[in-house]
N, C-alpha and C positions, 0 to 999 in steps of 0.2 A: 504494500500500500504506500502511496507516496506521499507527500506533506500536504498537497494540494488536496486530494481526496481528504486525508484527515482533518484538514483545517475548515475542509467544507463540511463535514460530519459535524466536527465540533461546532460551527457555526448555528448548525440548522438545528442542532440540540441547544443549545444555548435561546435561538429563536423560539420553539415549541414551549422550556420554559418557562418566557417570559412571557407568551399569549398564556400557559397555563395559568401564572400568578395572576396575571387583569383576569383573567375569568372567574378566578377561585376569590377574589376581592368583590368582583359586580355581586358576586351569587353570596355574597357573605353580606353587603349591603342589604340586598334583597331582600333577607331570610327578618328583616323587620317590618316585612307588610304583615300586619295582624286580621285585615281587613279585606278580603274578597268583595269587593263595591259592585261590581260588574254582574255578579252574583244574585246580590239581595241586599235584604239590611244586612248591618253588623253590630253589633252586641259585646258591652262592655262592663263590668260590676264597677260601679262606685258606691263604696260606705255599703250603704243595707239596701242599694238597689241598684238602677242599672240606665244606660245610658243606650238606646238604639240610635245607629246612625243608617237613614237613608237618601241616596244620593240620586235623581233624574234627571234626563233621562236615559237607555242606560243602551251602550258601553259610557261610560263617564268618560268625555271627548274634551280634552282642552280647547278653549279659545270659544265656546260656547254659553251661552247662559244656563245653567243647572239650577236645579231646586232642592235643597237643602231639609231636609228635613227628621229633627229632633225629637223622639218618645223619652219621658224619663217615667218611671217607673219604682215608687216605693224612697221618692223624693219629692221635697218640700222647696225649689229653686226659691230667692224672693224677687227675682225678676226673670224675665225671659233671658236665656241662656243666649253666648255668642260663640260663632265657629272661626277660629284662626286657623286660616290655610297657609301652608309653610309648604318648604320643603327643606328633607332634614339634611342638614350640612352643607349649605346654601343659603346666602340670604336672597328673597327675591323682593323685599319690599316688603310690606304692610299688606294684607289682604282678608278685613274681615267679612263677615256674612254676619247681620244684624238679624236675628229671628225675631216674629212676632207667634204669639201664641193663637192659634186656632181652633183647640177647643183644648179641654182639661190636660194639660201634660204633654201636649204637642203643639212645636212649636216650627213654624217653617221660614225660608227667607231664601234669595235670589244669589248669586256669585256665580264669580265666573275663575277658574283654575286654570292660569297665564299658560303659556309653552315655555319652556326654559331652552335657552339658547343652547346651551349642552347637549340638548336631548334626551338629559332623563328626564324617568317616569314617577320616580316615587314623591308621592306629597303626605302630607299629614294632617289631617284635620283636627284640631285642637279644639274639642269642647268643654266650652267652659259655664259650668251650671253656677250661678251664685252663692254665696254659702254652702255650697256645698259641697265642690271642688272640679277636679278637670276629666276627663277622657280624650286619648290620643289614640287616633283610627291612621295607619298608613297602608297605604293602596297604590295601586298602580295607574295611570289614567292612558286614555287610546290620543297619539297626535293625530 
């Protein structure tokens, strides 16, 4: 075998490893979506009750107007609850979603979840119920 061949082996193993580590890094970010949105609601315990998050319309499409929509469940909020959408390790700005209550313990309201220049997908929905604390839903969204 001659240097040339080796040094291209060793190359092309040196290259495989480094696509191996970006992909074992994405799929390790990843592994903090708690929240299947695309799916249905998603459902989270806070204190003695619980927090439903659902999102329309659905695949959950960035650049879109969606409809937000908060169930709490075995909670006392003392005002209508608000959802901060983030994305996690990333700033993208400020982006809340004001909910109004619609009937006993649901509460809904309007946002829209930007595209990020990077092109990832994971965001995070931070609700936040008043005195009573928070729930963090991450999902994935369709560009």
């Amino acid at each position: 075998m001659n240097k040339r061949s080796l040094s291209g082996q060793l190359l092309f193993g040196i290259a495989v490893l480094v696509v191996f580590l970006g992909v074992t890094k994405v799929i390790a970010a990843e592994k903090g979506i708690n929240c299947s949105i695309h799916k249905g609601a998603c459902t989270q315990a806070l204190g003695a009750g619980e927090i439903i998050l659902e999102i329309n319309p659905k695949p959950v499409t960035a650049m879109k107007d969606l409809v937000f929509k908060v169930t709490v469940k075995n909670l006392s909020p003392s005002s209508a609850p608000v959802i901060d959408l983030s994305m996690p390790g990333m700033h993208m700005g400020k982006n809340k979603v004001n909910l109004q209550e619609v009937t006993p313990d649901v509460y809904q309201g309007v946002g829209v979840i930007v595209r990020c220049p990077s092109g990832r997908r994971l965001w995070q929905a931070t609700v936040d119920v008043p005195d009573v604390g928070t729930a963090a839903f991450r999902f994935d969204v369709v560009y």
